[in-house]
N, C-alpha and C positions, 0 to 999 in steps of 0.2 A: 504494500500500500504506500501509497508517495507522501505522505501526510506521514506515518511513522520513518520513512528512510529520513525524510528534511531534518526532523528533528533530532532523529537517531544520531548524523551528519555532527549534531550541537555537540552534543555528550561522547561520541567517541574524540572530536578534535580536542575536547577540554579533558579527556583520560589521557590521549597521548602526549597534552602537553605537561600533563602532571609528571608521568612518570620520565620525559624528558629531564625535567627539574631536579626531580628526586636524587637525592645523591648517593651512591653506587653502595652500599654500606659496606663490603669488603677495601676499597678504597678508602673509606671514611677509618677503620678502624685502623689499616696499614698505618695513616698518615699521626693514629695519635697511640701506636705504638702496639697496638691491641688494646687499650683502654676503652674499654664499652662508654659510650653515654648514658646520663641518667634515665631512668626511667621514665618518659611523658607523661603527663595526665593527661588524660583520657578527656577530651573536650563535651561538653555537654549535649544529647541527645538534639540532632536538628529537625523541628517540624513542618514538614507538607503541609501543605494543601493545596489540592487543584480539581476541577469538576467542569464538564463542558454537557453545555442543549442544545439540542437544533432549535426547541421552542417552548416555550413556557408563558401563560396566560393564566390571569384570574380575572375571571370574571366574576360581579356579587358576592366577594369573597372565596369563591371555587376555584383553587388551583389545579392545572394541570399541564405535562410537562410530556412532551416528543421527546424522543428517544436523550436521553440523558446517565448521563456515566455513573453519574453515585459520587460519592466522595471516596479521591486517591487518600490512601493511610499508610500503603506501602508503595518507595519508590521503585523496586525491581518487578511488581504488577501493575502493568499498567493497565487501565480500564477504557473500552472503546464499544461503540454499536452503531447501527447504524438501520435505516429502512428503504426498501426502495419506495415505497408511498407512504405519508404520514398525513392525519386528517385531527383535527382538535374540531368536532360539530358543530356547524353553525358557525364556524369561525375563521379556520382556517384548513389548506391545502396545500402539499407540498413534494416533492421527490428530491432523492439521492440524500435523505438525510444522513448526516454522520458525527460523528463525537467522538472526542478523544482525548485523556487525559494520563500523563504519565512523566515519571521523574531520574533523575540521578542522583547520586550524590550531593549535586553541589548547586541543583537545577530543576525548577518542573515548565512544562511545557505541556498547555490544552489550545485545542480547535474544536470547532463547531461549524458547519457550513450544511447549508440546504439550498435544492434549485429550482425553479418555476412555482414562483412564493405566488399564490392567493391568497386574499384576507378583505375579510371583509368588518370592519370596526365601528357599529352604530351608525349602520347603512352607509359606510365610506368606504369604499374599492382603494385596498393598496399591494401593489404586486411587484413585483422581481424577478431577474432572470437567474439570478445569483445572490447568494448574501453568505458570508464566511468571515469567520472573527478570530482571532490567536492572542493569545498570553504567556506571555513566559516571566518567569522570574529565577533571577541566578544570583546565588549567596552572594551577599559585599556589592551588589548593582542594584540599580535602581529599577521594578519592574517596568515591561515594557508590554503594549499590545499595537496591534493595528486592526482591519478590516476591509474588505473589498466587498462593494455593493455595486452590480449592473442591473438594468433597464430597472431601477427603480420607479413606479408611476402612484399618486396619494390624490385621490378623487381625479380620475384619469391625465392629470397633471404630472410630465417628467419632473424628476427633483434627481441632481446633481449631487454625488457625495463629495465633496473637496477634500476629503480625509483628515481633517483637521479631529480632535478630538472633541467631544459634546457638540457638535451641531446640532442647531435647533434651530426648526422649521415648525409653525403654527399653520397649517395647510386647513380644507377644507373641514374644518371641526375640531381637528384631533392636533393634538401635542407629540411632536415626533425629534428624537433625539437620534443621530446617525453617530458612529461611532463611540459610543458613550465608554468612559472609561474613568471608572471609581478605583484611586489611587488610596493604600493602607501604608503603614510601616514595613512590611514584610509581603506585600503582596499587590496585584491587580484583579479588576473583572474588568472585563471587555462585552459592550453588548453591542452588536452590529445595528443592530433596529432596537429601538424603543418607542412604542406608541402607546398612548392612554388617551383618555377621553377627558372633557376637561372637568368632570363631575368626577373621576378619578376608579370610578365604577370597572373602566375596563383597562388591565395593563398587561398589553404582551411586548415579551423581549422575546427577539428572534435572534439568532445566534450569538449565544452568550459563552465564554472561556474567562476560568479563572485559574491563578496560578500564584501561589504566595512558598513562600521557603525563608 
């Protein structure tokens, strides 16, 4: 799958540059006579988190959620699924959904992407030909996400993503947020789309990835 190789890509070049680094320990010990170094402490347990959805919507209070990972707890399983057609009733339609969420050591990395988005939100038509989100986060850096959004249309009006972070467009009725990205201490979410209504009654995020370490 291309979506695991990209990331896979992250985590092997940042292992090979480790062990580049690392210093030889047979060389190390030559040099100080045979005299071992001290024992290390053991540095303190580091926590994950990372979770990706093709779609998740509450309506009236009633949440529900397209194919969605679960929450990552272990970096060496990583968690993914995906559907070829997904449908939330009455609301929305969609294919090729997919998710994925998974970590290294020192890194986690989620996606989410779905294609030929219908939606329809308090009788407003809004559709896509594409919508896809990513989050990574890697120890001692600052999290980072992006998102690619095509033939985006919001009451059959084209709307342009600039890729800027939180764009916000007030379109036919609805409050819409295009690359929304909620920055923590240790971590990101990324939601590709974010649309609510302005009574606050209806809010779907369509491809959401988060990733904190």
């Amino acid at each position: 799958m291309k979506t695991f190789e990209y990331w896979k890509v992250i985590g092997v070049a940042g292992a090979l540059a480790g062990l580049v680094a690392w210093p030889g320990i047979g060389q190390a010990q030559l040099d100080l006579g045979g005299i071992l170094p001290p024992t290390p402490i053991s540095p303190a347990p580091t926590t994950f988190s990372g979770q990706a959805s093709a779609a998740t919507a509450s309506v009236l209070g009633n949440i529900i959620s397209l194919v969605d990972t679960g929450t990552l707890t272990d970096p060496s399983e990583p968690l993914g699924t995906g559907l070829p057609l997904g449908s939330i009733p009455g609301l929305l339609t969609a294919e090729s959904l997919h998710a994925v969420t998974m970590g290294w050591t020192d890194q986690v990395a989620s996606e989410a992407s779905l294609s030929n988005l219908a939606m329809s939100v308090a009788g407003t038509g809004v559709s896509a030909d594409f919508i896809q989100s990513r989050a990574l986060a890697v120890s001692g850096a600052v999290p980072t996400g992006l998102t690619s959004i095509e033939g985006l249309t919001i009451g059959g009006v084209p709307v342009s993503a600039t890729g800027a972070p939180n764009q916000a467009i007030s379109l036919a009725g609805l409050n819409v947020i295009l690359n929304e990205q909620i920055q923590s201490a240790s971590g990101i979410v990324v939601n590709a789309l974010h649309v609510t209504t302005p009574d606050g009654l209806t809010n779907v995020v369509v491809g959401s990835a988060n990733a904190g370490i």
